[in-house]
N, CA, C and O of each residue as an XYZ file, in Angstrom:
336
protein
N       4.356     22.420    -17.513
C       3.927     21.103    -17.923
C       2.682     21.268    -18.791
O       1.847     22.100    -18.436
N       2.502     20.611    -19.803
C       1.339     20.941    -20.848
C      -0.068     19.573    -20.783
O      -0.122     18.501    -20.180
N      -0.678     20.015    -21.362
C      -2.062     19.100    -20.603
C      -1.569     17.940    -20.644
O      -1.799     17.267    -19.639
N      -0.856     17.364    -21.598
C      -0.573     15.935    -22.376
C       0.020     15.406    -21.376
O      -0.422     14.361    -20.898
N       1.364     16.146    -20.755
C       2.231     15.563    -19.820
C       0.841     15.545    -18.386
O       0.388     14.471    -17.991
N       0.490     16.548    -17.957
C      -0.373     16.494    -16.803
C      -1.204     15.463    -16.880
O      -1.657     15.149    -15.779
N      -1.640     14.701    -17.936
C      -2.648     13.402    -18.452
C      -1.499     12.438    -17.705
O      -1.785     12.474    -16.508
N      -0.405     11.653    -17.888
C       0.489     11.140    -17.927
C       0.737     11.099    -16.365
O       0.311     10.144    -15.717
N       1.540     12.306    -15.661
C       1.178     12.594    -14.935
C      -0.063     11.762    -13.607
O       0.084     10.836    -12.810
N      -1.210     12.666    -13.939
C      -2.211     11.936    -13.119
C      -2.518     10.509    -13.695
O      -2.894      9.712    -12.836
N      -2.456     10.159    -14.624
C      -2.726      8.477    -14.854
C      -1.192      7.429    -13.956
O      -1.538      6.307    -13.586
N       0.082      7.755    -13.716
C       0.709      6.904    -13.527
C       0.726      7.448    -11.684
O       1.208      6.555    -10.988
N       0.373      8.474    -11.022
C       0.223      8.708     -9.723
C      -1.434      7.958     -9.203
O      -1.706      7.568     -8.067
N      -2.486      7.924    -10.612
C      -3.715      6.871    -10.217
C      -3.258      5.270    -10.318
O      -4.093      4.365    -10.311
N      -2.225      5.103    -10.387
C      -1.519      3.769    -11.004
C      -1.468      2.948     -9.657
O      -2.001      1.963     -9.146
N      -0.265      4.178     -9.297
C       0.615      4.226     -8.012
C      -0.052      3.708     -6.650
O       0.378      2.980     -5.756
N      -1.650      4.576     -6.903
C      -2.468      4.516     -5.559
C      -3.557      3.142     -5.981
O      -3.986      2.357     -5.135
N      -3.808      3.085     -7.153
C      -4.202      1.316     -7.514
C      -3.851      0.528     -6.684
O      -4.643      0.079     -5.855
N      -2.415      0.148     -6.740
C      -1.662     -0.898     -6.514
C      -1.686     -0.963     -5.323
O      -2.068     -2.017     -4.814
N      -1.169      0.471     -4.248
C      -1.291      0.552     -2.960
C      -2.207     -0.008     -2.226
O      -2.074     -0.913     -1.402
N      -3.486      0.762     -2.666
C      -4.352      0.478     -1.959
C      -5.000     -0.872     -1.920
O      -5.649     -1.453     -1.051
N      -4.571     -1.232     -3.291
C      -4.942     -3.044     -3.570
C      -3.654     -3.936     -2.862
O      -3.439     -5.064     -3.305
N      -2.880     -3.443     -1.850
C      -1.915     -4.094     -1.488
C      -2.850     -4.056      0.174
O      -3.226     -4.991      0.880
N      -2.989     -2.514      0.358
C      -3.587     -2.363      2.201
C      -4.808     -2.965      2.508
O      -5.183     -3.230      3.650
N      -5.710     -3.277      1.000
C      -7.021     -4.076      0.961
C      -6.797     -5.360      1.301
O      -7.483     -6.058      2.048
N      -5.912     -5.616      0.783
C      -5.108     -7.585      0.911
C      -4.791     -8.117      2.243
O      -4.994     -9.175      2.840
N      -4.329     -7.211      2.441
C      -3.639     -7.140      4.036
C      -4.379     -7.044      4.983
O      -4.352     -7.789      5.963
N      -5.579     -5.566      4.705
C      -5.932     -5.346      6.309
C      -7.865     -6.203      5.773
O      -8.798     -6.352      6.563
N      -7.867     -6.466      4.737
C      -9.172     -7.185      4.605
C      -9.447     -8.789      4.512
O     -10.065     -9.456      5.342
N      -8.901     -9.206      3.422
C      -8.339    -10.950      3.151
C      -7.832    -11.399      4.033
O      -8.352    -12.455      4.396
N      -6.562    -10.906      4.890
C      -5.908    -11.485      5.705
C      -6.483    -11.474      6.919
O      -6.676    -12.456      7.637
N      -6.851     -9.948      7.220
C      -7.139    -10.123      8.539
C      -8.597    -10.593      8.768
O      -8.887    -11.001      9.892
N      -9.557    -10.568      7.776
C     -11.024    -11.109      8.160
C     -11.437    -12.408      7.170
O     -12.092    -13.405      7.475
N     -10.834    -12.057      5.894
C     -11.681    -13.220      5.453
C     -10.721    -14.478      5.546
O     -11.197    -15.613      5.511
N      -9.429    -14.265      5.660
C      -8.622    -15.508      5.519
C      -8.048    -15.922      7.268
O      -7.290    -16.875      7.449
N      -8.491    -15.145      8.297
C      -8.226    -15.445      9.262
C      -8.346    -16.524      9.964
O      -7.425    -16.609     10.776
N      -9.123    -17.442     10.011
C      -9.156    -19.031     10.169
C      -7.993    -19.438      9.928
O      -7.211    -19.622     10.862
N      -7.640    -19.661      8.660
C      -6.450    -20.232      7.859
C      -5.345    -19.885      8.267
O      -4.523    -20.785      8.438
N      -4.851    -18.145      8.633
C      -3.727    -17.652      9.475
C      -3.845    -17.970     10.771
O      -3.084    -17.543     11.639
N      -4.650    -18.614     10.941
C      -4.881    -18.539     12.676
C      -3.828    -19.758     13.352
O      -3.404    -19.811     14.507
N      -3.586    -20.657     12.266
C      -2.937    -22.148     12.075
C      -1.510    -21.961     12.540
O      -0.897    -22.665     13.342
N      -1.055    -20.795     11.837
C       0.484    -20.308     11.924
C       0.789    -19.102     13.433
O      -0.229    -18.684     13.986
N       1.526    -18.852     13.729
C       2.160    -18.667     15.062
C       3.161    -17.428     14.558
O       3.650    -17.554     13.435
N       3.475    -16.275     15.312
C       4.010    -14.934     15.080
C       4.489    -14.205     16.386
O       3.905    -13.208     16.812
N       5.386    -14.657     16.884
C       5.981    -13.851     17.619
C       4.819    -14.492     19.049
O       4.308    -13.635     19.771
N       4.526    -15.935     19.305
C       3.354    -15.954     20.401
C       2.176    -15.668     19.579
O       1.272    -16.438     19.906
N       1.896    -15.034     18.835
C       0.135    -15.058     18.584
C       0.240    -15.415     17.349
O       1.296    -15.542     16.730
N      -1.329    -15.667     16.768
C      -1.895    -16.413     15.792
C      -1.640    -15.372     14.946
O      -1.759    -14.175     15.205
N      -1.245    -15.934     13.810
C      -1.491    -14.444     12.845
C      -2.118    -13.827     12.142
O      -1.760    -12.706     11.781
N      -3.421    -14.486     11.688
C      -4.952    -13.637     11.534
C      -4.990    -12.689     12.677
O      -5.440    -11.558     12.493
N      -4.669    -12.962     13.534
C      -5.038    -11.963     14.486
C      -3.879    -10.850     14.524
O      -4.064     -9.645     14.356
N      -2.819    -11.392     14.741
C      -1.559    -10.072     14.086
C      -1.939     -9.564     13.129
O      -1.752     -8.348     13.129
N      -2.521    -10.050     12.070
C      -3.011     -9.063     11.110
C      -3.621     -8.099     10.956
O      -3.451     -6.969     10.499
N      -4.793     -8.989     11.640
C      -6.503     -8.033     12.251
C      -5.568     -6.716     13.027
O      -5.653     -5.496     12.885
N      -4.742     -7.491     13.815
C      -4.337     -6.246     15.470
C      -3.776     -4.611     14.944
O      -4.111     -3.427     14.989
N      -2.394     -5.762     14.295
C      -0.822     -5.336     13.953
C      -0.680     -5.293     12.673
O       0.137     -4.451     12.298
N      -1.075     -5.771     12.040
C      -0.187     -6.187     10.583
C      -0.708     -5.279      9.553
O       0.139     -4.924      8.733
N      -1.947     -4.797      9.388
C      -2.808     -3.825      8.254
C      -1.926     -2.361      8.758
O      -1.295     -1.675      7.954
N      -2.016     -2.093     10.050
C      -1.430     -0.774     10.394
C       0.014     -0.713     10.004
O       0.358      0.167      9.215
N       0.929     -1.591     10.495
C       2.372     -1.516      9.719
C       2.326     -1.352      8.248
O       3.028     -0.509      7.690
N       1.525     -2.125      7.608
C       2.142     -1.762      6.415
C       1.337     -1.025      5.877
O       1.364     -1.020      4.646
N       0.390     -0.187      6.535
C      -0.293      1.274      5.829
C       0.686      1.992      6.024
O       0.970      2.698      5.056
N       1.570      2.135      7.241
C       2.963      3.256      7.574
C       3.998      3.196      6.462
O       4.666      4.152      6.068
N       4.067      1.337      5.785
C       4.989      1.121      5.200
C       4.420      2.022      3.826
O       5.394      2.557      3.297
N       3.483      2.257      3.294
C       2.901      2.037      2.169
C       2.420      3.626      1.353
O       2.155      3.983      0.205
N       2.548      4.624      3.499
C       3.079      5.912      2.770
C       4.697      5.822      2.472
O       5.159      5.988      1.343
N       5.228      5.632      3.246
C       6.674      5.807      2.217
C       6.930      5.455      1.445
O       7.809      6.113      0.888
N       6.473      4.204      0.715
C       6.815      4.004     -0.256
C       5.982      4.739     -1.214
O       6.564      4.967     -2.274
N       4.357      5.324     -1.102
C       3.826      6.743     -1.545
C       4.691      7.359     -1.820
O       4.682      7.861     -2.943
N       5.617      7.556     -1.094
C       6.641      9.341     -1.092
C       7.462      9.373     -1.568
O       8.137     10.371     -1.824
N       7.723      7.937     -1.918
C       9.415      7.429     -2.645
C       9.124      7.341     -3.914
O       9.946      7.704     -4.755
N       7.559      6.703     -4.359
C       7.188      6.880     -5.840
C       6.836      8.352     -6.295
O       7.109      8.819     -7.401
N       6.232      8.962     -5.341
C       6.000     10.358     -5.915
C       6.971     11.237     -6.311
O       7.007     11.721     -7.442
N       8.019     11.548     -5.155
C       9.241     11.841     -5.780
C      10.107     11.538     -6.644
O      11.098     12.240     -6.847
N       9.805     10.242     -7.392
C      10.681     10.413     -8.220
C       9.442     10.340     -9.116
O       9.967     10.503    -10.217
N       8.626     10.252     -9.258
C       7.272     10.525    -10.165
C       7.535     12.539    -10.895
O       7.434     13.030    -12.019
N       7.849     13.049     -9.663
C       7.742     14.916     -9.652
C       8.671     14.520    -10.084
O       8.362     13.965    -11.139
N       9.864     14.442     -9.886
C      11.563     14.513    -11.157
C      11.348     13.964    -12.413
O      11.846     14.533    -13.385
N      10.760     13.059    -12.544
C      10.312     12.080    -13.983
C       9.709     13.367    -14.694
O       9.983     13.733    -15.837
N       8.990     13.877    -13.961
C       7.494     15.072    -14.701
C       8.357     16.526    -14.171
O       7.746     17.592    -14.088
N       9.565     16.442    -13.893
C      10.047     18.411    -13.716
C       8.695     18.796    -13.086
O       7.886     19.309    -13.859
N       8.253     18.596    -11.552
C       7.580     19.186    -10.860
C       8.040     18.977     -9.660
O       7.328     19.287     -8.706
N       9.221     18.454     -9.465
C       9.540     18.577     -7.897
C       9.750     19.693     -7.640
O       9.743     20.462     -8.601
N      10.055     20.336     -6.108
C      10.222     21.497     -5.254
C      11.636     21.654     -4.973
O      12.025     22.581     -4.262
């Protein structure tokens, strides 16, 4: 792989983890602390769901959020001829 592609490369895998992490920020921060009042209104399985969020809800979808990590990377390494 030559620098140009390796540029390419690390800019669309810094893309990847942008988005992510601006998805697990949403979730386990907005939802569960600053917007929790407001979720607290709505009901989830028996509990409030600011608080499913706060509890339950940031951790599920950090689990969700490596696989889908692993599902973009891999086909990120085939896109770029660096898979294993």
């Amino acid at each position: 792989m030559n620098s140009e592609q390796q540029k390419k490369y690390w800019k669309e895998n810094l893309k990847y983890l942008a988005i992510l992490l601006s998805i697990w920020f949403l979730v386990s921060y907005v939802f569960g602390i600053l917007l929790v009042e407001q979720l607290n209104t709505i009901t989830l399985g028996g509990f409030k769901l600011g608080f499913w969020f706060a509890q339950q809800g940031s951790i599920y979808v950090f689990v969700i959020l490596i696989f889908v990590y692993i599902k973009l990377m891999n086909s990120l390494d085939k896109k770029y001829n660096v898979n294993e």
